[in-house]
Each structure stands twice: as structure tokens, then as C-alpha cells.
mmJSON file of the N, C-alpha and C atoms, coordinates in Angstrom:
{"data_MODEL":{"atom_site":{
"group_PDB":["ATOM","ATOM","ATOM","ATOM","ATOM","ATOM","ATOM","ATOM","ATOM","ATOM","ATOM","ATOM","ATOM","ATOM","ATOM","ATOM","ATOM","ATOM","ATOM","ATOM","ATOM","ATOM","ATOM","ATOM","ATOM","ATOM","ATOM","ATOM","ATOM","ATOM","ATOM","ATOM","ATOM","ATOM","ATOM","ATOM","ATOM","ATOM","ATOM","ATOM","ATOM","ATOM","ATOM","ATOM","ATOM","ATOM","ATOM","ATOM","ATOM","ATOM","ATOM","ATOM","ATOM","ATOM","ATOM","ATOM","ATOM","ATOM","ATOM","ATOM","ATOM","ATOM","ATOM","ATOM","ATOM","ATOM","ATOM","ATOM","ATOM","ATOM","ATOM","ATOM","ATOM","ATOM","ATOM","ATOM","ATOM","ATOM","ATOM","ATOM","ATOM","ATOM","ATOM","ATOM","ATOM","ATOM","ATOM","ATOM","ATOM","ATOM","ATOM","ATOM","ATOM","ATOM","ATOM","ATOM","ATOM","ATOM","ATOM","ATOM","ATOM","ATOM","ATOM","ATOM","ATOM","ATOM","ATOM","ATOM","ATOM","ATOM","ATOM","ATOM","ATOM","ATOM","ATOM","ATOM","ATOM","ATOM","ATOM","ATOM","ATOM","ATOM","ATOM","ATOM","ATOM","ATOM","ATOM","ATOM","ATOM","ATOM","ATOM","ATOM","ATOM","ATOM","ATOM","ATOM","ATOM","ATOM","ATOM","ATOM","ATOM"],
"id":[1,2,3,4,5,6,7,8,9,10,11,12,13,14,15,16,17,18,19,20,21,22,23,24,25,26,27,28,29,30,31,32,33,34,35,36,37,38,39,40,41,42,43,44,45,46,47,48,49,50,51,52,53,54,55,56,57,58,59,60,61,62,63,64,65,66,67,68,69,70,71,72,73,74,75,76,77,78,79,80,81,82,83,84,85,86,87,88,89,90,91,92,93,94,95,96,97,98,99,100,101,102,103,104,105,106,107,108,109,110,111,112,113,114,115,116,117,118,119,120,121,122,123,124,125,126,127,128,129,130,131,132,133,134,135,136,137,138,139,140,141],
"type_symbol":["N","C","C","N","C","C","N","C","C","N","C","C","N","C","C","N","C","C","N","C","C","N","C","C","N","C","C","N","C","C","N","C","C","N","C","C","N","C","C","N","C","C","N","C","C","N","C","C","N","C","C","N","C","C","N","C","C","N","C","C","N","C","C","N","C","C","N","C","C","N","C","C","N","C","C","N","C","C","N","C","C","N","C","C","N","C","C","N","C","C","N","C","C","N","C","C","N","C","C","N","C","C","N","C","C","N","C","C","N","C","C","N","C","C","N","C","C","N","C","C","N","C","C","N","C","C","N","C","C","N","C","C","N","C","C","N","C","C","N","C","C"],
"label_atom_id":["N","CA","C","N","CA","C","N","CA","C","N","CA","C","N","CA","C","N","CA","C","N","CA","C","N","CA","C","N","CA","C","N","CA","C","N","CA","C","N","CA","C","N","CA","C","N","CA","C","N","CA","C","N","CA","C","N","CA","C","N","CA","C","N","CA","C","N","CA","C","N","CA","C","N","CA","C","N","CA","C","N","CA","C","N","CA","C","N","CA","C","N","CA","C","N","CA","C","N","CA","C","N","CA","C","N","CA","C","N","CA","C","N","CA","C","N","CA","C","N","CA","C","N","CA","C","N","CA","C","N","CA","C","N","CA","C","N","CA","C","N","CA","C","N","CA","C","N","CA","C","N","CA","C","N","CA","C","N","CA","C","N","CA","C"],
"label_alt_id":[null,null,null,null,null,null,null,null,null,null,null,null,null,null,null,null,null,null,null,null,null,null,null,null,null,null,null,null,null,null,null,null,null,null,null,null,null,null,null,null,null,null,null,null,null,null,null,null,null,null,null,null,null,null,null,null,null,null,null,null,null,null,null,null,null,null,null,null,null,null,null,null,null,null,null,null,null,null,null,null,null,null,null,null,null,null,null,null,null,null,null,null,null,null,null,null,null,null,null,null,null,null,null,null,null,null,null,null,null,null,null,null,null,null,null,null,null,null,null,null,null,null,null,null,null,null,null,null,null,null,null,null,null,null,null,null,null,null,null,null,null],
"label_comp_id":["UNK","UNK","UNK","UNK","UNK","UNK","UNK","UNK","UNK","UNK","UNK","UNK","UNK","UNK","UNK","UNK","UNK","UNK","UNK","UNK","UNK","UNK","UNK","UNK","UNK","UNK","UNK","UNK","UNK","UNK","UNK","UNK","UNK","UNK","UNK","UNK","UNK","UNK","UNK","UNK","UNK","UNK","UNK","UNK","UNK","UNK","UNK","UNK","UNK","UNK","UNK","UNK","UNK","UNK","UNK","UNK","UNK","UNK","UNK","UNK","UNK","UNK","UNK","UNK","UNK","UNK","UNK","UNK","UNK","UNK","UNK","UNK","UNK","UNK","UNK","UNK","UNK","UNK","UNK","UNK","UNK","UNK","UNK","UNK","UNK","UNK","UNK","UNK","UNK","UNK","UNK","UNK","UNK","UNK","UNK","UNK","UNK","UNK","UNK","UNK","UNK","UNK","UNK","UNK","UNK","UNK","UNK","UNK","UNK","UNK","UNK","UNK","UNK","UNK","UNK","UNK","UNK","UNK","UNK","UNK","UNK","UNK","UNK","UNK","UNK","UNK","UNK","UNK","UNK","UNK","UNK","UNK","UNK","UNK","UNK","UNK","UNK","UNK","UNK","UNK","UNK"],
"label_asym_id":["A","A","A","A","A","A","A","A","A","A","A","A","A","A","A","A","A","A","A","A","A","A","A","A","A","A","A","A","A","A","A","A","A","A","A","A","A","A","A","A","A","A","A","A","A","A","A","A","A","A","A","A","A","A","A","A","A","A","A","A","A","A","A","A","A","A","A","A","A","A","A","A","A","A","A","A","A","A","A","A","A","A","A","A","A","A","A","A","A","A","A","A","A","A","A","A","A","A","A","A","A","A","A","A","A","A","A","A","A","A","A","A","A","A","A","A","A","A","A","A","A","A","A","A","A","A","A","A","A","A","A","A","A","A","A","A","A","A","A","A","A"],
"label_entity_id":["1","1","1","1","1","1","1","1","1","1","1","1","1","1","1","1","1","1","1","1","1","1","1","1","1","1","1","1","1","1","1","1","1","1","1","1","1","1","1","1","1","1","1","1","1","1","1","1","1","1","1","1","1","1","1","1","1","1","1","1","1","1","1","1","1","1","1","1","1","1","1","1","1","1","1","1","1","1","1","1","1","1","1","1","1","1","1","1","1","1","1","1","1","1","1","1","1","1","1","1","1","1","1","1","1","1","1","1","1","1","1","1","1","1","1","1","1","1","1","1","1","1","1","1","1","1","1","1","1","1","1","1","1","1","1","1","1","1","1","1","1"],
"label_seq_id":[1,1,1,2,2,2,3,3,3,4,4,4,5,5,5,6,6,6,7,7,7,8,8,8,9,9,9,10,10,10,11,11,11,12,12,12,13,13,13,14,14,14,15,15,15,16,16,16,17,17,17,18,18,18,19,19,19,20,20,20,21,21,21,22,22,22,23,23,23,24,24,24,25,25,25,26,26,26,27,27,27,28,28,28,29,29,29,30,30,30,31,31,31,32,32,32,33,33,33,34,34,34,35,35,35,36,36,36,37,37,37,38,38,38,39,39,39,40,40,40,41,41,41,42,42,42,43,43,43,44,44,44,45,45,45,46,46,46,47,47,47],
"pdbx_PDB_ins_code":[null,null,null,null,null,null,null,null,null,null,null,null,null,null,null,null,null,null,null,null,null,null,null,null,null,null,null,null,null,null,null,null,null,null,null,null,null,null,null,null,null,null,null,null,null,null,null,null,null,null,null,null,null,null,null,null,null,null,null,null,null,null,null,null,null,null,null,null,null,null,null,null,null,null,null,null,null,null,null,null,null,null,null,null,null,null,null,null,null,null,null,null,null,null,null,null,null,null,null,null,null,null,null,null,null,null,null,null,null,null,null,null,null,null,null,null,null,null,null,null,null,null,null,null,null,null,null,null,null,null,null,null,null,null,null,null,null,null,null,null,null],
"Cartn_x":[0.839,0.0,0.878,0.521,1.629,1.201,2.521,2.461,1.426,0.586,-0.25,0.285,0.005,-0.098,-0.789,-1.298,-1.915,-1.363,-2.239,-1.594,-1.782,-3.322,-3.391,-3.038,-3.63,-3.04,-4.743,-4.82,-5.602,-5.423,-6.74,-6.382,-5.245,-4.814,-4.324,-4.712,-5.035,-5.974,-6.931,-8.298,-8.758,-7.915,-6.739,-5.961,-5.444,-5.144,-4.098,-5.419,-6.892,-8.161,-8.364,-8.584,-8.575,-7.69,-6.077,-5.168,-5.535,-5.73,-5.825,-7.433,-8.143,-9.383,-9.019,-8.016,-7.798,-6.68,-5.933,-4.921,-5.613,-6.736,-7.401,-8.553,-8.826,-9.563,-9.616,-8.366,-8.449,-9.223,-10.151,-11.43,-12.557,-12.677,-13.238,-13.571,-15.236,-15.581,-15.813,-15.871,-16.384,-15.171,-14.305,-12.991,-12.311,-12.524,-11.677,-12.426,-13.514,-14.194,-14.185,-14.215,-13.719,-12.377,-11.04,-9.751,-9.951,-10.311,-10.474,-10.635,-12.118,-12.599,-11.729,-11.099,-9.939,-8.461,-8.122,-7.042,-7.721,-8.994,-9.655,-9.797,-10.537,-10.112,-8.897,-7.712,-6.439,-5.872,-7.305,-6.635,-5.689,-5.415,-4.261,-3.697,-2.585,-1.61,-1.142,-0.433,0.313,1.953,2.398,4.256,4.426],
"Cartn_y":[-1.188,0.0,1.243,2.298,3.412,4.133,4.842,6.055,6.799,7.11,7.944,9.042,10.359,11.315,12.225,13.268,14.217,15.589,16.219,17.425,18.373,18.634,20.044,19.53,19.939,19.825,19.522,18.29,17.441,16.715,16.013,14.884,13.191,13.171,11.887,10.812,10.963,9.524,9.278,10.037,9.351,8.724,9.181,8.711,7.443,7.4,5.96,4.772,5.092,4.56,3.724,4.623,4.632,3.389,3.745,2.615,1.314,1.945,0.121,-0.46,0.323,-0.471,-1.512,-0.691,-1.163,-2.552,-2.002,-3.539,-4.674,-4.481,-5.506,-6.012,-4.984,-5.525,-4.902,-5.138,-4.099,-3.812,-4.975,-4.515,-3.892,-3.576,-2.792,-1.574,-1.503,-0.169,1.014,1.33,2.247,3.09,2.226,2.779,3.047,2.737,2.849,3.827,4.048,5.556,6.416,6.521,7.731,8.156,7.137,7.067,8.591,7.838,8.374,9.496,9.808,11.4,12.037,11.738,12.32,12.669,11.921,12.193,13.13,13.314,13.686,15.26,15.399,17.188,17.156,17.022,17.13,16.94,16.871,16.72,14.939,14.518,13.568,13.164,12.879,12.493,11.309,10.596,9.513,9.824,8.878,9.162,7.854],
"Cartn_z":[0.0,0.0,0.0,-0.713,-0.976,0.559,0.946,2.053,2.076,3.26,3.241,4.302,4.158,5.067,4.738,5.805,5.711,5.25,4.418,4.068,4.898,5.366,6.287,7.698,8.324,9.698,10.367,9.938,10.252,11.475,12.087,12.959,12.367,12.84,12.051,12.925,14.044,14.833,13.482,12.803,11.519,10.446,9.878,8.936,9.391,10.515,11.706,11.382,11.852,12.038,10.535,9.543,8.392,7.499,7.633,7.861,8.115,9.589,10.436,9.505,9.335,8.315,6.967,6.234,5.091,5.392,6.808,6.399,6.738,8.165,8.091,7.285,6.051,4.786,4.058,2.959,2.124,0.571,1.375,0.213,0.865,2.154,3.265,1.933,1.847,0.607,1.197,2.459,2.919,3.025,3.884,3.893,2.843,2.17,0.379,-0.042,-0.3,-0.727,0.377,1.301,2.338,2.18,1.898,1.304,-0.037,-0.786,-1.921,-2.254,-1.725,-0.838,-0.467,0.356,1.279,0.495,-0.51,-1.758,-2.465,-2.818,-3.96,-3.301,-2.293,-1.707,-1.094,-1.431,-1.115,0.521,1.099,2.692,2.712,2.217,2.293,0.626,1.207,-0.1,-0.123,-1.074,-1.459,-1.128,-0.643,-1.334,-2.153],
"occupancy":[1.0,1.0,1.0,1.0,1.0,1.0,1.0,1.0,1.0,1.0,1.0,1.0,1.0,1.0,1.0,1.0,1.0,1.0,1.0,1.0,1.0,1.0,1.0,1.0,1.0,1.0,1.0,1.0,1.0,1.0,1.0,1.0,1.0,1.0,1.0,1.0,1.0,1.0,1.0,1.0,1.0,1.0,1.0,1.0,1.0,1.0,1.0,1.0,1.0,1.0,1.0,1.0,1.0,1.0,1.0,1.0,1.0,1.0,1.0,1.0,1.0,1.0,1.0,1.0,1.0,1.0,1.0,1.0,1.0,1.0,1.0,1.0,1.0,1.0,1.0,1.0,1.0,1.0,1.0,1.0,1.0,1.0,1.0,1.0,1.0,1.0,1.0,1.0,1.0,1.0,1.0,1.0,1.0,1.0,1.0,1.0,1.0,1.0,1.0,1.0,1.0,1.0,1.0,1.0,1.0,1.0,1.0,1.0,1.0,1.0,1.0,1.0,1.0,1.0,1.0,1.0,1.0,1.0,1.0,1.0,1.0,1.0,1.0,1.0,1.0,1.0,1.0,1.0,1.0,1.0,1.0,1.0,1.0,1.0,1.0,1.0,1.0,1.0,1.0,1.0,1.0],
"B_iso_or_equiv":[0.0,0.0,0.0,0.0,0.0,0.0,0.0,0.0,0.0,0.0,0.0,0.0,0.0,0.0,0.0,0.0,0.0,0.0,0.0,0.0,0.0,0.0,0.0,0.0,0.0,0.0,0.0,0.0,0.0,0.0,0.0,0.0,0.0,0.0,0.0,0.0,0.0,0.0,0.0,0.0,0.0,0.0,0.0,0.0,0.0,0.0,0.0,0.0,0.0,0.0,0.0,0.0,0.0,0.0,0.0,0.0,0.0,0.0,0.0,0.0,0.0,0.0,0.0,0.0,0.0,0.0,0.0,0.0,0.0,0.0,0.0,0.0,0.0,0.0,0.0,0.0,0.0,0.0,0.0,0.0,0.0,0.0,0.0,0.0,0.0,0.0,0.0,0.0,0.0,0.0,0.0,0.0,0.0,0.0,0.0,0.0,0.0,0.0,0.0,0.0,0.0,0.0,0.0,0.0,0.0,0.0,0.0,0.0,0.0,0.0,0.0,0.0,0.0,0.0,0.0,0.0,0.0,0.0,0.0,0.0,0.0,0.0,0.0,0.0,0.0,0.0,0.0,0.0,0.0,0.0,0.0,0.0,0.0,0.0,0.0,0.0,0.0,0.0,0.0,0.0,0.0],
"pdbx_formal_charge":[null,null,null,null,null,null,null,null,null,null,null,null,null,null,null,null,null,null,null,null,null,null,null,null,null,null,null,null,null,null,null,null,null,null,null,null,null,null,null,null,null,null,null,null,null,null,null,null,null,null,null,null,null,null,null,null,null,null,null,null,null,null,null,null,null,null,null,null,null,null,null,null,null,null,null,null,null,null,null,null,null,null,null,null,null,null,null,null,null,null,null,null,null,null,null,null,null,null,null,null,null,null,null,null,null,null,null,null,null,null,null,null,null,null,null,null,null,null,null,null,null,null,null,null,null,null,null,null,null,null,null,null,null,null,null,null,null,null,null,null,null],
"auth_seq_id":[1,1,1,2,2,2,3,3,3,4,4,4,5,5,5,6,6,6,7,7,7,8,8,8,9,9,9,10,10,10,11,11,11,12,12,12,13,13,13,14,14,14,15,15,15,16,16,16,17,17,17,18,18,18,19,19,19,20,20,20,21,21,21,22,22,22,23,23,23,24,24,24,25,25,25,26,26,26,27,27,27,28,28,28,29,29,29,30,30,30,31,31,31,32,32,32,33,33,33,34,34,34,35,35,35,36,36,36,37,37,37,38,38,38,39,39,39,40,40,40,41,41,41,42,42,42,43,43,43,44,44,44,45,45,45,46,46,46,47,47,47],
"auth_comp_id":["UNK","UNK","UNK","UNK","UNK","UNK","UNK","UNK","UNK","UNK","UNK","UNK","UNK","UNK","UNK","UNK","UNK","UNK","UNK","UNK","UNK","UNK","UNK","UNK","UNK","UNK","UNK","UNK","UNK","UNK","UNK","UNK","UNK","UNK","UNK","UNK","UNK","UNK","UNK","UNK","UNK","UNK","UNK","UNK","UNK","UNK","UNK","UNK","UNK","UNK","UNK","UNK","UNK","UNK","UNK","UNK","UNK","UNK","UNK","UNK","UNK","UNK","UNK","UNK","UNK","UNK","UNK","UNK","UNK","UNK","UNK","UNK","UNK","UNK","UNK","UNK","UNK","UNK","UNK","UNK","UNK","UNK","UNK","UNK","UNK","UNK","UNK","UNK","UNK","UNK","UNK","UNK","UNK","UNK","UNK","UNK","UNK","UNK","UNK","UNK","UNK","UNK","UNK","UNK","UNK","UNK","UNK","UNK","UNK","UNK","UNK","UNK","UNK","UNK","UNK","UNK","UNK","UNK","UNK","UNK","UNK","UNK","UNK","UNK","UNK","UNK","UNK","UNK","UNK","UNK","UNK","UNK","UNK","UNK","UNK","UNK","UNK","UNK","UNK","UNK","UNK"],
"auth_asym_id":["A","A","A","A","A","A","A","A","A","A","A","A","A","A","A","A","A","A","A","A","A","A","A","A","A","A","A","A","A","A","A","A","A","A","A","A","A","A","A","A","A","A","A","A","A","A","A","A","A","A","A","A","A","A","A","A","A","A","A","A","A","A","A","A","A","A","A","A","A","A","A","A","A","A","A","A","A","A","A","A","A","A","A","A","A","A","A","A","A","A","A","A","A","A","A","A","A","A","A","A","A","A","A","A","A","A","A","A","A","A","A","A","A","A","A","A","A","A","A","A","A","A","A","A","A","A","A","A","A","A","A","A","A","A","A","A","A","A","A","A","A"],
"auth_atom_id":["N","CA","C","N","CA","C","N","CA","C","N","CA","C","N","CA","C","N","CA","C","N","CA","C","N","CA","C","N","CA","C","N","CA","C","N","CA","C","N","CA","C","N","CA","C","N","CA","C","N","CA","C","N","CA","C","N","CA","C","N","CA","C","N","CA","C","N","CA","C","N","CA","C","N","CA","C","N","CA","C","N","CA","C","N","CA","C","N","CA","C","N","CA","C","N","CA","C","N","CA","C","N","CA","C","N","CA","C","N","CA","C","N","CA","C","N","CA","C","N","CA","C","N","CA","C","N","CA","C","N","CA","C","N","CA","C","N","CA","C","N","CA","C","N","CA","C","N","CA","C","N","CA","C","N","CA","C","N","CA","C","N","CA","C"],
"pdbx_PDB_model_num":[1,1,1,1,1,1,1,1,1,1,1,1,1,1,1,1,1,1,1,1,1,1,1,1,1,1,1,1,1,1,1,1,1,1,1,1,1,1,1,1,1,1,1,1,1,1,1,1,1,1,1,1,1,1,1,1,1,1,1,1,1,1,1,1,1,1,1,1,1,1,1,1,1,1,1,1,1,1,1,1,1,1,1,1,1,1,1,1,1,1,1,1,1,1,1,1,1,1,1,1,1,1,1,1,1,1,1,1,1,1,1,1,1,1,1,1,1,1,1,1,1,1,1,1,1,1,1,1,1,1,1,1,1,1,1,1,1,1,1,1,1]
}}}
């Protein structure tokens, strides 16, 4: 799974939460479109 972090100065307990969703299922859809969302208005990035 590529690096995730936050761009603004967000909570990152949701991003950590978020994480721990996808490793324990990372076909988990809810979490994967909230992911997405969250890349898509720039509040988190890829490395």
C-alpha cells in the first residue's frame, strides 16, 4: 500500500483509524471511498 499522510493539519488519529481499516480488509468499501474522498479534496496524499 503506498504512504499515506496528511496534508493540512488534520487529525491523524482518523488517517491511523482509516489505515488500520484497510490492512485488516483491504477490500473494506467504505474505507476505500472515504480514502479516496480524502485524496480527492487534497486533505491527504500519497508518497
Amino acid at each position: 500500500m503506498a504512504m499515506l499522510y496528511l496534508k493540512r493539519g488534520e487529525n491523524g488519529n482518523a488517517l491511523d483509524a482509516l489505515k488500520n481499516a484497510l490492512k485488516i480488509d483491504p477490500k473494506h468499501e467504505s474505507a476505500k471511498a472515504l480514502l479516496q474522498e480524502m485524496i480527492r479534496q487534497g486533505i491527504v496524499g500519497q508518497k
